[in-house]
Structures are given as C-alpha cells and as structure tokens.
C-alpha positions in Angstrom: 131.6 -67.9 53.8 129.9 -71.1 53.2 127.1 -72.0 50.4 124.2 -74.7 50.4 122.3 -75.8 47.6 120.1 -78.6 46.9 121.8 -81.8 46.5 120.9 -84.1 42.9 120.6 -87.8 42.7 122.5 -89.4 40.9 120.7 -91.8 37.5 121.1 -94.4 35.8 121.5 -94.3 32.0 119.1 -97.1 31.3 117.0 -95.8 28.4 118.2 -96.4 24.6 121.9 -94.4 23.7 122.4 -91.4 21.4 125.4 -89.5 20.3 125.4 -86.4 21.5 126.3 -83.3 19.8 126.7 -79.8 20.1 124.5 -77.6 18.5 125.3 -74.1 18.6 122.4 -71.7 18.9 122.4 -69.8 21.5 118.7 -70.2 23.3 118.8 -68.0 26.0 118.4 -69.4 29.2 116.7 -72.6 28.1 117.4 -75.8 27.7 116.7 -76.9 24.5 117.4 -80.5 22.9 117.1 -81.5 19.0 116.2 -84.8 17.7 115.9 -86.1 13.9 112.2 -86.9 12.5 113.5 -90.3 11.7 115.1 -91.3 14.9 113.7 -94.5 16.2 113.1 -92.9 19.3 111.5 -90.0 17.9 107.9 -92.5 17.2 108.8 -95.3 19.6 108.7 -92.7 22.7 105.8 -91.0 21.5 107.7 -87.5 21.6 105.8 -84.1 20.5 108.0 -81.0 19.5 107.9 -78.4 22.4 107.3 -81.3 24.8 109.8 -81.7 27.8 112.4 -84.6 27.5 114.8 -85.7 30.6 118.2 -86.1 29.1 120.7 -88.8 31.2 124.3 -89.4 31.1 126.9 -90.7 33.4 124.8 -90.5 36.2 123.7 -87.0 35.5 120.6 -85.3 33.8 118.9 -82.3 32.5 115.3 -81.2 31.1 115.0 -79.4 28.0 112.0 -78.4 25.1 112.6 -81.2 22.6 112.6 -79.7 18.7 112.4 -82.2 15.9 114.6 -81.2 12.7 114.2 -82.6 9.2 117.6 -81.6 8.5 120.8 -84.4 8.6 122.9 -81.2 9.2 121.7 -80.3 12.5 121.0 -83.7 13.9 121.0 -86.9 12.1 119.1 -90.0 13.5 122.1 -91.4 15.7 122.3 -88.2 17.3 120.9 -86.0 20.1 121.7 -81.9 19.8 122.1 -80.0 22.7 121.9 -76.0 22.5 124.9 -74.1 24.2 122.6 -73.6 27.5 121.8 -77.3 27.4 125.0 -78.7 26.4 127.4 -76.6 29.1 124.6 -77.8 31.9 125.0 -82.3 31.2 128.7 -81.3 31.0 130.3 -83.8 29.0 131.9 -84.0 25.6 130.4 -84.3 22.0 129.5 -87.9 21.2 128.9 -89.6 24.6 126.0 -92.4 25.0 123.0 -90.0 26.0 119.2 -91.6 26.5 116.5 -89.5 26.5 113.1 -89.7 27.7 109.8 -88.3 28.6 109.7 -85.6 31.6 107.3 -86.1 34.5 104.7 -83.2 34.1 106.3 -80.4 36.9 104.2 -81.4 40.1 103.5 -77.3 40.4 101.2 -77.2 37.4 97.7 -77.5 39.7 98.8 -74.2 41.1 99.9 -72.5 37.6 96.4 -73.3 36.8 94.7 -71.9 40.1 97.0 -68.5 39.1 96.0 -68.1 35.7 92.6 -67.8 36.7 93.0 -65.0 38.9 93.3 -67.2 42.2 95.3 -66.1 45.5 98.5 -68.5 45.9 99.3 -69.7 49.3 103.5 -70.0 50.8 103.4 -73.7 49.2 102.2 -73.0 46.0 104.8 -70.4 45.0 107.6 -72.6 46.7 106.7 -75.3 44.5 106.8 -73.4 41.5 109.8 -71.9 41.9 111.6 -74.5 42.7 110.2 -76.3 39.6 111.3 -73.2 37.2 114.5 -73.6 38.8 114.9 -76.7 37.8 113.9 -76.0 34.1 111.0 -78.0 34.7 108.6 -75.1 33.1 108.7 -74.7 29.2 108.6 -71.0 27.6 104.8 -71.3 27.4 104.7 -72.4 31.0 107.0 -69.7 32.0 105.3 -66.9 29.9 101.8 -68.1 31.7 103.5 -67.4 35.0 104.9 -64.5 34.2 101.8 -62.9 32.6 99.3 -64.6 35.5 101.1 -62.6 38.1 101.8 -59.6 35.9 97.8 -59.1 35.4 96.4 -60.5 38.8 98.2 -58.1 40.7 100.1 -59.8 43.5 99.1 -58.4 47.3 102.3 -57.9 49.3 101.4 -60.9 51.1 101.9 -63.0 47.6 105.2 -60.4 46.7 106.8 -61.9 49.9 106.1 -65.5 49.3 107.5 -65.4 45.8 110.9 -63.5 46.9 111.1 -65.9 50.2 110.7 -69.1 47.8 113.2 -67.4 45.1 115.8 -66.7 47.9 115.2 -70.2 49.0 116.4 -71.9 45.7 120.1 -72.3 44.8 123.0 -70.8 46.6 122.5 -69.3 50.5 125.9 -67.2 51.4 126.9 -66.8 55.1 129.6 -64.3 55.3 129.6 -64.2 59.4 129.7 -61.2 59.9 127.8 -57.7 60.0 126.8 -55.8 58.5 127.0 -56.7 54.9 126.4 -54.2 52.8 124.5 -53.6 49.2 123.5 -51.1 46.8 121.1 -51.3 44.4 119.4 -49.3 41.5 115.9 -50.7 39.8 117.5 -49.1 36.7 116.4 -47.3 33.6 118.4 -44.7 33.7 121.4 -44.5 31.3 124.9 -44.0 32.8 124.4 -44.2 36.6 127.3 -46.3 37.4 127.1 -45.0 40.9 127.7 -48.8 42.2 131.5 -48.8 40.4 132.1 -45.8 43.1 129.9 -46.8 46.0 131.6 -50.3 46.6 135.0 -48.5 46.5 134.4 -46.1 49.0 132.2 -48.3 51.2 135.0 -51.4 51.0 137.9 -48.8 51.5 135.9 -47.6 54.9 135.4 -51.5 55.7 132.5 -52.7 55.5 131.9 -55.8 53.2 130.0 -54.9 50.5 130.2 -58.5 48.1 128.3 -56.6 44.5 127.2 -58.8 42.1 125.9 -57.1 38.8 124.4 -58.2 35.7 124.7 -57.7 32.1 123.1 -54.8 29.6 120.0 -57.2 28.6 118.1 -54.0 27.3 120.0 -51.4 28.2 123.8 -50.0 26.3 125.6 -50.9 29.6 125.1 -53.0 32.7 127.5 -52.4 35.7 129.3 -55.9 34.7 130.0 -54.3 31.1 131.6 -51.1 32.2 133.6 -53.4 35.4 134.7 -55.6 31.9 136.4 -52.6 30.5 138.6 -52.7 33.4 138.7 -56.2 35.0 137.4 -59.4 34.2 134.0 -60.0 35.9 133.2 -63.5 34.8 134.9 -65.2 37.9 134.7 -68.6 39.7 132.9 -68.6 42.5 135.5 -69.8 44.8 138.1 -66.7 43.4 135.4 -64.3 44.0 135.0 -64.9 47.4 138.7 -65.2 48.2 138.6 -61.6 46.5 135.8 -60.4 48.8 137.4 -61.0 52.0 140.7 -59.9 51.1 139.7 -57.0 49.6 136.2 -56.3 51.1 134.2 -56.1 48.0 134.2 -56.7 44.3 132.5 -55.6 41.0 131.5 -58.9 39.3 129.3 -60.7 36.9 126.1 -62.6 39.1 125.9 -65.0 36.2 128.0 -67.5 37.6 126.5 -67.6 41.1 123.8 -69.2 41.1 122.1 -67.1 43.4 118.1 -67.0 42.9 118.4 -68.9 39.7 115.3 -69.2 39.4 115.0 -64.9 38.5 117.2 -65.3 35.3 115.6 -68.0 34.1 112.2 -65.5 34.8 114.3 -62.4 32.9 114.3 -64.6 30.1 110.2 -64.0 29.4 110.1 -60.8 31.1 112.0 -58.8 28.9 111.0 -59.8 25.8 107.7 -59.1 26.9 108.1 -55.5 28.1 107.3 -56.8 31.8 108.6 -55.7 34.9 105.7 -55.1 37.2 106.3 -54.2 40.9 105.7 -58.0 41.9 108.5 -59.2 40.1 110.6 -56.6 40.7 110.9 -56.6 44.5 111.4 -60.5 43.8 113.8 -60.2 41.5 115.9 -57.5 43.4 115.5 -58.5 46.9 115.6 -62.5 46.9 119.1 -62.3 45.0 120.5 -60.1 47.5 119.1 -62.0 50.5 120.9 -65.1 49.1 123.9 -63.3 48.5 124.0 -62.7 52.3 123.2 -59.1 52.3 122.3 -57.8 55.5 121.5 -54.3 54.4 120.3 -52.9 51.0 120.5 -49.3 49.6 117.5 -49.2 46.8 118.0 -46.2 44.6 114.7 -45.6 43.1 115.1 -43.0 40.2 111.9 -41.2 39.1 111.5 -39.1 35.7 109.3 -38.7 32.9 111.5 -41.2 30.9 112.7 -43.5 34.0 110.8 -46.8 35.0 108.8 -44.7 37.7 107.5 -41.6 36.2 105.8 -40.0 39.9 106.0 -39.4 43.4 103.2 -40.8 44.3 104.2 -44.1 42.2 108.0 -44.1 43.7 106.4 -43.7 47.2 104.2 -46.9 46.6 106.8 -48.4 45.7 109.2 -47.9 48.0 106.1 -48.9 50.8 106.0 -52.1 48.8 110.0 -53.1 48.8 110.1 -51.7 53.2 107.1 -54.5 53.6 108.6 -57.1 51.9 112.3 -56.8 53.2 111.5 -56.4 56.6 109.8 -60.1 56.4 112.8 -61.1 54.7 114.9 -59.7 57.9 116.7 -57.2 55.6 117.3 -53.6 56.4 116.5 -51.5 53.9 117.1 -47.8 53.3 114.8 -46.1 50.2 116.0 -43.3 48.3 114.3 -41.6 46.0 116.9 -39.8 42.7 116.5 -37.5 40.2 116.2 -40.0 37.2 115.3 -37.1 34.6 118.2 -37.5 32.7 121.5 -40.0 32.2 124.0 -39.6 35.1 127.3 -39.1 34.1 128.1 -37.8 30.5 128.7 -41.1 29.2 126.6 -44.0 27.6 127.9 -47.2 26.7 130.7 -49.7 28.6 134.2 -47.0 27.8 132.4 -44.1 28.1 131.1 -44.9 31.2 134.1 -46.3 32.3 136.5 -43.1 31.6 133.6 -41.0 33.5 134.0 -43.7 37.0 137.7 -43.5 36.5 137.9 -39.6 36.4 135.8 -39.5 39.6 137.8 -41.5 41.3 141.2 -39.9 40.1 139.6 -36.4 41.1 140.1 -35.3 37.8 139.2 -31.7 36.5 136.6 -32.9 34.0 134.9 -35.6 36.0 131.0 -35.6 36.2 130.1 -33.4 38.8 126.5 -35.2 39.1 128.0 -38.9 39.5 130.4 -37.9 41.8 127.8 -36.0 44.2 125.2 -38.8 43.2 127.3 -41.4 44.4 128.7 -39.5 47.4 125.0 -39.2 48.9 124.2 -42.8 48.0 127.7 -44.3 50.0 127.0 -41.7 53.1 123.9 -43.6 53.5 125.2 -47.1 53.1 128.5 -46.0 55.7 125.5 -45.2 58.2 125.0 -49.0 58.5 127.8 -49.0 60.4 126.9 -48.9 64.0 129.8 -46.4 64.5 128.7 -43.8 62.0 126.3 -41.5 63.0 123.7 -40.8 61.3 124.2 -37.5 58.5 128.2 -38.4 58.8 128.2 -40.4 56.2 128.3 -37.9 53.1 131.5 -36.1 55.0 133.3 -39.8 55.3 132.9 -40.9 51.7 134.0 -37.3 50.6 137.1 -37.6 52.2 137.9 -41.0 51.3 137.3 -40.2 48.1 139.2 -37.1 47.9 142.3 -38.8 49.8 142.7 -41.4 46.7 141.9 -44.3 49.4 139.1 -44.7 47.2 140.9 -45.1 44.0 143.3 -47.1 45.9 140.9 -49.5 46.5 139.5 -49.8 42.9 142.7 -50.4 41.8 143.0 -53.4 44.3 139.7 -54.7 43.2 140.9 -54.8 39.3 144.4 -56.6 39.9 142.6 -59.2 42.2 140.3 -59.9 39.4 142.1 -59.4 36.6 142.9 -55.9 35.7 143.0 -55.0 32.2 144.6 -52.1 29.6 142.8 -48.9 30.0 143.7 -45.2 30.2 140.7 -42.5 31.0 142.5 -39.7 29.2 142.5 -42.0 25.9 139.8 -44.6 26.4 139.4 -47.1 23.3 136.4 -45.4 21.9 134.8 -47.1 18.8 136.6 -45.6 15.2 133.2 -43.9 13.9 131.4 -41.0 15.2 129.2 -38.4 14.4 127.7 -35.3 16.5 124.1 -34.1 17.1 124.3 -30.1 16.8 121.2 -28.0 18.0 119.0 -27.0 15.6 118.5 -23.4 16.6 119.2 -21.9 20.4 117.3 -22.3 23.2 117.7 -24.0 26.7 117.6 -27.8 27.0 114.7 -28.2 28.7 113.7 -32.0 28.1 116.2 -35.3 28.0 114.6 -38.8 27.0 116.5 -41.4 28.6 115.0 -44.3 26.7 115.7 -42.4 23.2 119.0 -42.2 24.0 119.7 -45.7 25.2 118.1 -46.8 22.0 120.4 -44.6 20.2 123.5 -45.7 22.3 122.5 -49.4 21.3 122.0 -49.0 17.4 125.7 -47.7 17.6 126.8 -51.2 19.0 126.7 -50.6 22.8 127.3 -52.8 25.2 128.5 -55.3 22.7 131.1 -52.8 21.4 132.7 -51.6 24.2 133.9 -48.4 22.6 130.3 -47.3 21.6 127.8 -45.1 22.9 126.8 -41.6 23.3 129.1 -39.0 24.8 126.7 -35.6 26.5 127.9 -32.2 25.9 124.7 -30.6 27.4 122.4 -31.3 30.4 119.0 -30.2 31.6 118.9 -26.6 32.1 122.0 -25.8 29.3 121.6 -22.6 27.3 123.0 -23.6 23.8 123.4 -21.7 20.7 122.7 -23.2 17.0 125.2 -25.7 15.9 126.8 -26.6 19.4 127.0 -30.0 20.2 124.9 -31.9 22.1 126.2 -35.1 22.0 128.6 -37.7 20.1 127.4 -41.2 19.0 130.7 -43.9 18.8 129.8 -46.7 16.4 132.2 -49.8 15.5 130.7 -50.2 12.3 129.2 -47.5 9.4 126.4 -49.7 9.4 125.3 -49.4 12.7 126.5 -45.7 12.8 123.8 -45.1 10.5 121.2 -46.5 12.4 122.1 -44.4 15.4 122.1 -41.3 12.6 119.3 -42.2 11.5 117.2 -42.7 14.5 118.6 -39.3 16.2 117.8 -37.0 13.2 113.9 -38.4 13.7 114.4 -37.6 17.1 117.2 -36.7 18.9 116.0 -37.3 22.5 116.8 -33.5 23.6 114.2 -30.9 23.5 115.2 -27.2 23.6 112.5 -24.5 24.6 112.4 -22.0 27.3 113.5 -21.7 30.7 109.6 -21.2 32.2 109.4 -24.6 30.2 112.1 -26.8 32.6 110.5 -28.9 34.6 112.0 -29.1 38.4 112.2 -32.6 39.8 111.1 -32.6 43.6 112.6 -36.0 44.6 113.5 -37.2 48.4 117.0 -38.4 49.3 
C-alpha cells in the first residue's frame, strides 16, 4: 500500500509573535482563531471578525475564521486562541511565538460566483474549489454558498462526476496492488442496518480485501464506527490500520483519521445542519472516498421506504442510474441493490444494542435477527461475486456457509484483537441503567414503522453518545399484537434524557397498528 498527498511549503514566521493558547470549544470541522479587541495587531492589520487569517509557526501554517473577544478570559492581548480543530492542525504546544496575518482571498472564488448564479461549472472550476475547501480556504458562509448553489442548480451528471473526480483527487490516494478490492456501502437512513459489521467478516474470511472505513453517528443513534467502538477501538493510526488490513484482510475503523477526500467532511459540516443531502453530493461524497481509499468494486445498498432517504422506485432507480454513470468514469465497478428500507434492520438501535444483535449473528445464536442475518447474507453473496472465481448466484450459498462454519466469527474476532478488542458479552451487553417500555394501546397488526421517529427517540435517550442507549424492537411490520404487549424498550443513561424519549414516544410512538388489508408490501429489487 502506498499514499500520496500534496506536499506544503514550508514558512517563515516573519510577521509580529503571539502566545498561543488553547481554547477549548469544539468548532466542528473549522478552523477558528480568537484574538483580543485590544491587541495591537487586531487595528494595525486591519482584521474584520469572520475574515480569514493565515496562522505561522515553526515553519508551518493554517487558515482559520478570525473572532474578536472582549473578554481577558478567553484571550488576552498577548495571546492568539486556537479552537480544538485549529489548535491539533499547527501542532504545537500552548504558548509558542505564533504571527498571524491576512489570508489571500481563495483563487476559486470567480467560479463560486459563476455557480451561485445558476452557471454550468467546467473540470477546472470544481478542481479548484475543492482543493481550496480542502485546504480551509472557504469560510462557513463560503462553504454554505457552495453547498446551497449546487443543492438548488441541480448538478447534470456531467458536473456530479467532476466534483467526485476533484474530491478523490485531494488528500490521500491508496494503492493496495492488488484486485479486486472490495467495498460495501449503504446511503443510510435506516436505523440498525449494521450489515457492513457482518459483510466485511464474511467477505475478508473468503479473501478478498475489503479495507472498510466508517464514520460516526452525526444525525443518526449509531454509525458503524460506534457500534465497531463497543467492541474494538476504531480510532487507529493510519500506518496500524493498514498493517491490520493486510494481515487480516479487512478492518472495521473510524475514516476520521484518513484523510481520504477531506475535502467531503469538511462539506458534512454545512450539509447536515442544513438538512442537505441532495443526489449531487451524495454520489460525491460516497464514491470519491471510496475511489481514494483504493476500492476497486463497490456494493451500494440503496434502501427505499416511506421513512428512508429514498421514498420510491422510480426515485431509487434514478438514482442508482446516477451512481452506475458516475462510477464507471471513475473506473469503479459498481453493483446497485435496491433493500427494503421500511423499517430498522435488526431489533436494535443504538451502539450496544446493535452490537449484541451483529455478535448473535455471527455466533449463530438462537435469538439473532433473522432479517440482518439474511440482509447481510444477500448483500456479501453479491460482493464474493467480484471474485473472478465465483460464479455468479454462488455467492449467497458461500457466505452462508462461512457464516454458519464460525470462519466468519473467527474472523471478527481477529479483526477486534488486531485493533484493540474490548470487554463485551452479547448475552449481557452494558445496556444503559434506565428504561421504560412502549405497550400497544389496543390490538391490532403493526402495519406502519417510522424510521426517523425512532431514531429521534433512540437519540433523546443518549445514543450514540451513551453506548448503552437506544431502543430495543419487540415487534416488526406485519406483528399481530394484543393490548399492553411491548413494542419496544428505550435505554437511557440519565432520567433526564429518559424523559425526553418518554415524552416524545407517548406524542408519537413511531408504530401504527391497523389492519392487515392496511400493510403496505414493499416491491424492492435485489
């Protein structure tokens, strides 16, 4: 495996020397830099809050958003704050010489412009402005402009792939040498779903290479990294990680750390506070981080449901057209498939719950989610029929036996110790201490689950920041139940937060009984 990324000059320090200091607010992704009204820099320098500043020390540098404080506290006038983003970028310890200055105006702003008004952007244009988000040239109003620009203009797949080919492009390349190299990916929304924690085993245990990268919950109670953390550590140097890779032939780890299409996290940061994630962005997002990552083939999961990100056929179908155009100009081989996303997969929501349900699967054990087990059977049949020695509609049979045999287990078990395995037992997982149970008011089947009510729920009871809490199913689509059974069980760490779950589920508890003629049947392709 080898990497390349873009090489920095080195600076000289040459402008007039601050302390600098650690400030610590977390700012999410940006650099931000804080600087006393009464600094002699502050007039002399002509600085405006919100303006970019270029920070320099010992031959190293960084952009931020400069804020001016009032407050002694924070800053005083000797002093230049860094937030935690900012200050774990320069690198170096609190009270070294810092100078600061103006920032150059990013050289892609022309073409920022020429977007906001609706105008087609050429290979170049996108190129440049990546690379200049990348490197924290943009501030959040710059960013958000972007982000919105592209979100309302509507980019033509011709655009989609010059964005993703200019994302890929910036930061870390990987070269595995070898083929295939395999992926899996879901666009999300769906709650549970951990299908990648059982894919990856099956599909390393066969042998293919299969290096998974996942991220973090930003909106949802559990990202595949969350639920891995329960078990192993996932925040890994890059170095370990691939050492772990090749021994092992895969991994389950945190993306945070690899620099790999850095320029889509530093994106994530306006998108999701916004509510955006249009089909643009999306393919982006998803398929410039696994070109970089050295994927040569991809499994998209594209769940559709009237609570999942794609809500029709017709849209999923679109979509899928959309991801097939784009990769194959990328030179990835991709393989669509289109999942019943009308209700969480597994019975658990949240990082333990979710956990316990992976770990029964691959233990075989009596009370294991039937659906994630065949769900992730089907989706690591498709992705073993990459190898060139598979052929094709063998694929379900091989990961069924490999996971039956334990060799899948086996291999999971491998993956944790190489990165770190940690305490856990799935017949007494560490759920949080407080809990309460949603009953059904009256009987009646269960003909409606809202996925995004019960994330929300699953969150206000402290998931994925409390590991232990979440929501625990007792009934699926299609359930007869009878007054008073359980539906499901909310964990909470804290009362307080276990009465915001309460209280959101008794104005709506995200499961709708009514009669069978009422069930809607999901016609989705696999």
């Amino acid at each position: 495996m080898k990497t390349s990324s873009p090489a920095v000059a080195p600076l000289d320090d040459t402008l007039s020397p601050l302390a600098l200091k650690r400030v610590g607010i977390d700012t999410y992704r940006e650099n931000v830099a804080y600087l006393h009204r009464d600094c002699h820099l502050y007039r002399a320098e002509g600085f405006q809050a919100l303006s970019k500043v270029e920070v320099r020390a010992n031959g190293q540098r960084i952009l931020a958003s400069l804020n001016v404080v009032d407050d002694p506290g924070i800053v005083d006038c000797q002093q230049l704050g860094l937030s935690e983003d900012a200050f774990v970028s320069l690198g170096l310890a609190e009270g070294r010489p810092v100078s600061v200055s103006q920032a150059e105006p990013p050289a892609s702003i022309p073409a920022l412009h020429r977007k906001i008004r609706g105008e087609r952007l050429a290979r170049d244009d996108y190129r440049a402005i990546i690379q200049d988000i990348a490197e924290l040239r943009y501030s959040k109003i710059e960013l958000t402009a972007f982000v919105v620009a592209c979100d309302l203009g509507e980019l033509d797949r011709e655009e989609i792939f010059f964005l993703s080919d200019a994302m890929c492009r910036v930061g870390r390349r990987l070269d595995w040498h070898e083929h295939p190299v395999v992926d899996k990916h879901c666009i999300g929304g769906i709650p549970g779903n951990r299908t990648s924690m059982l894919v990856v085993p099956i599909v390393a245990a066969h042998g293919l290479l299969c290096p998974k990268t996942s991220s973090r919950a930003i909106t949802s109670p559990s990202g595949t990294a969350d639920t891995m953390e329960v078990l192993a550590d996932v925040d890994l140097p890059f170095d370990a990680l691939g050492e772990i890779v090749r021994t092992h032939r895969g991994c389950l780890a945190w993306g945070g750390t690899s620099q790999l299409s850095p320029a889509d996290d530093v994106l994530i940061s306006v998108e999701r506070p916004l509510s955006i994630d249009s089909p643009g962005q999306m393919v982006a997002s998803i398929l410039s981080k696994k070109v970089a990552a050295g994927s040569t083939h991809l499994l998209l999961d594209i769940p559709v449901g009237p609570h999942a990100k794609v809500r029709s056929m017709p849209e999923a179908r679109q979509l899928r057209k959309l991801f097939e155009f784009v990769a194959g100009r990328m030179g990835l081989t991709l393989d669509v498939v289109i999942t019943d996303g009308s209700q969480p997969v597994g019975r658990g929501i949240g990082p333990v719950l979710e956990a316990r349900d992976v770990m029964q699967v691959l233990g075989n054990h009596p009370e294991a989610p039937m659906d994630l087990r065949q769900k992730s059977l089907r989706l690591a049949g498709r992705i073993l029929e990459f190898d060139p020695d598979v052929r094709g509609g063998d694929g379900f049979g091989i990961a069924r036996d490999i996971l039956d045999s334990g060799r899948a287990l086996e291999k999971m078990q491998a993956i944790i110790e190489a990165q770190g395995a940690r305490s856990f037992d799935p017949e007494a997982p560490p759920l949080a201490p407080h809990r309460f149970e949603v009953v059904a008011p009256r009987d009646g089947m269960v003909v409606g689950i809202d996925n995004l009510k019960l994330a929300r729920i699953a969150r206000l009871a402290g998931a994925p920041k409390a590991l232990g809490a979440g929501v625990d199913m007792a009934a699926r689509l299609g359930d007869e139940v009878r007054a008073g059974q359980t539906l499901y069980t909310v964990y909470a760490a804290y009362r307080n937060e276990l009465s915001l779950a309460h209280q959101s589920s008794e104005r709506d508890s995200g499961v709708t009984l009514g009669q069978r003629d009422e069930l809607a049947h999901l016609n989705v392709e696999m």
